[in-house]
C-alpha positions as CSV (number, residue, x, y, z in Angstrom):
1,X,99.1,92.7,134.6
2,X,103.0,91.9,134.8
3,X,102.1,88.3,133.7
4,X,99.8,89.2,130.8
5,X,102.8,91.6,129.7
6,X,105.1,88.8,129.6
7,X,103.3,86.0,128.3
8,X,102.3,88.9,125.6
9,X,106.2,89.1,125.2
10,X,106.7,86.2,124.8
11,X,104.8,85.3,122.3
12,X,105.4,87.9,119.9
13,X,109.3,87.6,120.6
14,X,108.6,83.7,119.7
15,X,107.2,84.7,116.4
16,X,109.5,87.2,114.7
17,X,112.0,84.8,115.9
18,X,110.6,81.7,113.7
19,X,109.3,84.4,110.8
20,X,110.6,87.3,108.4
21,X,108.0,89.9,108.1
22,X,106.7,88.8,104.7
23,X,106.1,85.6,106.2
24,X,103.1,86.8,108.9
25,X,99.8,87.1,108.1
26,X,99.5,91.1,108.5
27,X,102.5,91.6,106.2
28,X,101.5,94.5,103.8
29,X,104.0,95.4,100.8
30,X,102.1,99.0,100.2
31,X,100.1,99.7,103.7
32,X,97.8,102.4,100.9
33,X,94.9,102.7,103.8
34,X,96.8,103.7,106.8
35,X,98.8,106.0,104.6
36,X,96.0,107.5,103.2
37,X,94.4,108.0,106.4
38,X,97.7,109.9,108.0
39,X,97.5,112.0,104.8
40,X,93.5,112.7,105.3
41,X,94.7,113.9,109.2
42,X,96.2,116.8,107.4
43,X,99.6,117.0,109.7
44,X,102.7,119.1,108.9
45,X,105.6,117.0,108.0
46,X,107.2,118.0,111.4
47,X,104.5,116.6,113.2
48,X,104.8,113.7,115.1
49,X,103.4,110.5,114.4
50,X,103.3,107.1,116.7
51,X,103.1,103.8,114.8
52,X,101.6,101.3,117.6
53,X,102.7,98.0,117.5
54,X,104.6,98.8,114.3
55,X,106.7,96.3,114.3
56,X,108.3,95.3,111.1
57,X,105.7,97.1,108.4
58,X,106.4,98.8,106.0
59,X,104.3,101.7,107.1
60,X,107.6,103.2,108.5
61,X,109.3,103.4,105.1
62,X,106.6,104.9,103.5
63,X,106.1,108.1,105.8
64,X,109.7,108.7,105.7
65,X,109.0,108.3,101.6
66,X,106.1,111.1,101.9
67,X,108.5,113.3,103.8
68,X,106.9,112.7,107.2
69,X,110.2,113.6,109.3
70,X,109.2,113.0,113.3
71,X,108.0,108.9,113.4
72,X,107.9,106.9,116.3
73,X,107.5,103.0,116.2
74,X,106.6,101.0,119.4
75,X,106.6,97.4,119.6
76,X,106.8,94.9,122.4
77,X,108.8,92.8,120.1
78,X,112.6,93.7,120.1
79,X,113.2,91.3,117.0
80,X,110.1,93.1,115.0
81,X,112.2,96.3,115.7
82,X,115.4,94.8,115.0
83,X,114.0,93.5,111.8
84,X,112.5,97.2,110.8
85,X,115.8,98.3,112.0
86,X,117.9,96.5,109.6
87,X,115.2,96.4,106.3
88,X,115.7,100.5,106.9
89,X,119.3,100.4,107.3
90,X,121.2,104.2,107.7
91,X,117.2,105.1,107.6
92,X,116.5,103.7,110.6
93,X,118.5,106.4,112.7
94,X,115.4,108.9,111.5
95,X,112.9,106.7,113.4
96,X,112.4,107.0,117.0
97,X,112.2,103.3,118.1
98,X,110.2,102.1,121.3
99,X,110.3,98.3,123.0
100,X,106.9,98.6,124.7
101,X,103.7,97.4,125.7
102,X,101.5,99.5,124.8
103,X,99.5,98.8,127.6
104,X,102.7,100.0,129.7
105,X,103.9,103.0,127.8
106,X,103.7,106.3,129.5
107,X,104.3,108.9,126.6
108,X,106.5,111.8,127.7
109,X,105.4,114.1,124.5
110,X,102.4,114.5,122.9
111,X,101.9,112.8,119.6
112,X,99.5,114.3,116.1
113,X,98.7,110.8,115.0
114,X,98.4,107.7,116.8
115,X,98.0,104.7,114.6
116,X,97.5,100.9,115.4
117,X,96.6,98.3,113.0
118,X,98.3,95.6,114.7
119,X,98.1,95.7,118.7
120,X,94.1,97.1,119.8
121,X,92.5,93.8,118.9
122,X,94.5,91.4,121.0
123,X,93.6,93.2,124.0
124,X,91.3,90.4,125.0
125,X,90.5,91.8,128.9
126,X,89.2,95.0,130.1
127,X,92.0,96.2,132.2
128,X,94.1,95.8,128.8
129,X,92.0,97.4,127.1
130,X,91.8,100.3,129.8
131,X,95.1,100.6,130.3
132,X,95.9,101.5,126.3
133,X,93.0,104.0,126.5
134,X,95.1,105.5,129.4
135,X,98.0,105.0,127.0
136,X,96.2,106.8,124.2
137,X,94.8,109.7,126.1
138,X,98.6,110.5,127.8
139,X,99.9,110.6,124.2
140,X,97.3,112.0,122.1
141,X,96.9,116.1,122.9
142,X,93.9,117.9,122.1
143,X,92.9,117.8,118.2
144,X,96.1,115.1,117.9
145,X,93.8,112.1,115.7
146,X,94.1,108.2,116.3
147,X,94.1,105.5,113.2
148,X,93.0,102.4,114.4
149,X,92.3,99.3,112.5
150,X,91.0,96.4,114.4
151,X,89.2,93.2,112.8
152,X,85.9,93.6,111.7
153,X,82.5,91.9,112.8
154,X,82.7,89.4,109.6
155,X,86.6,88.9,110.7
156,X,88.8,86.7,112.1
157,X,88.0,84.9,115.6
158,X,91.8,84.3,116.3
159,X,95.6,85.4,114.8
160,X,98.7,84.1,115.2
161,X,97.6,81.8,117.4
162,X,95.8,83.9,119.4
163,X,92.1,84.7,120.3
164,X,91.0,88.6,119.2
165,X,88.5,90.8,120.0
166,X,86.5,91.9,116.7
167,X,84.9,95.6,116.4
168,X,82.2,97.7,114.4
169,X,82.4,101.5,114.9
170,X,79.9,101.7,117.8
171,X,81.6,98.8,119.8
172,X,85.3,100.3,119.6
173,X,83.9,104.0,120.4
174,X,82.2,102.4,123.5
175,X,85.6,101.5,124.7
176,X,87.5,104.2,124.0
177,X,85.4,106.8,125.6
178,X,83.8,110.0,124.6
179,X,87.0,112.2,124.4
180,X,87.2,111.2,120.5
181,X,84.9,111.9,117.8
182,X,84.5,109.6,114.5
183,X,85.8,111.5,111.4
184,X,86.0,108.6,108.9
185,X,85.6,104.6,108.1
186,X,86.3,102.9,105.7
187,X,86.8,99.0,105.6
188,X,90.0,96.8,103.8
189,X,90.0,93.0,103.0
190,X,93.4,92.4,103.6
191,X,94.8,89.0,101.2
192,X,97.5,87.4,103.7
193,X,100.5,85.7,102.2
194,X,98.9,82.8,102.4
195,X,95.9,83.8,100.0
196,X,93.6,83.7,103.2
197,X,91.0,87.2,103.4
198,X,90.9,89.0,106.4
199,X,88.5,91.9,107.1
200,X,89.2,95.2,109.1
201,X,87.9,98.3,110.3
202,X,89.6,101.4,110.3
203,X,88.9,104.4,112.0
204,X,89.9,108.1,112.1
205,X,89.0,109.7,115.6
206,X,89.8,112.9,116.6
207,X,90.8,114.2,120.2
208,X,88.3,116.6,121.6
């Protein structure tokens, strides 16, 4: 597990090092999905939310637009935070900010929304994979909702480089476990900066 968090590391470190956000294939100017599925979770602005594998998106500037005032953003990239860090500038001291794997992270408070559209699918093993449930479950309290958007059936095979795992409803709920119930789907065709379509699922789950 120690290597695979390295080599993970490693890899991401390499790429924000060699790219600006708006360079990467997931770059979003106006994330409107994940934002509108915060906003359909119905949490009070002093609620806290957990942006997984946030990174460098702009997801971050738009809760703190929509008033949102308790956001977290974990990364296991340094430079992607560093890069969030300075797009956000005096903004960035309202953001709590987290280098971590996710597969590592041991939440010490209890989160409303948990949202990932960047870190689930690249969990390519099944003790990754069990280890962010772990991750997921320690951070997410009872009625707290998770967001995650992984690449669809009709997606992807590999990003940046790197071999993915791709997910309907049914599959992802079969990893995750039966402490979360399916409150909403809906599927985007994101258009990378390089014109090139990519297909996700998202998915609103609720805690139990």
């Amino acid at each position: 597990m120690e290597k695979a968090s390295s080599e993970r590391k490693k890899h991401w470190e390499t790429v924000y090092s060699q790219k600006a956000a708006p360079e990467t294939s997931w770059y979003q100017r106006e994330p409107t999905l994940s934002l509108a599925m915060i906003q359909n979770a119905q949490v009070g602005a002093d609620e806290a939310i957990i942006d997984i594998g946030g990174g460098a998106s702009l997801l971050t500037d738009s809760l703190l637009q929509s008033g949102y005032r308790d956001i977290s953003v974990l990364d296991i990239s340094g430079k992607a935070l560093e890069q969030a860090r300075k797009r956000l500038g005096p903004n960035a001291g309202r953001v709590r900010w987290i280098e971590e794997d996710v597969t590592r992270f041991r939440a010490e408070r209890k989160y409303a929304v948990w949202h990932d559209r960047a870190a689930f699918h690249f969990l390519t093993d099944e003790d990754s994979r069990r280890r962010y449930r772990d991750a997921l479950y320690r951070a997410l309290g009872p009625g707290g909702q998770a967001i995650i958007a992984a690449f669809a059936p009709d997606g992807p095979r590999r990003c940046s480089g790197l071999d993915i795992v791709r997910y309907d409803a049914d599959s992802l709920m079969a990893v995750l476990g039966d402490e979360l119930i399916l409150l909403e789907r809906e599927r985007e065709i994101h258009l990378t900066p390089q014109n090139r379509e990519q297909r996700f699922g998202f998915y609103r789950l609720r805690r139990k």
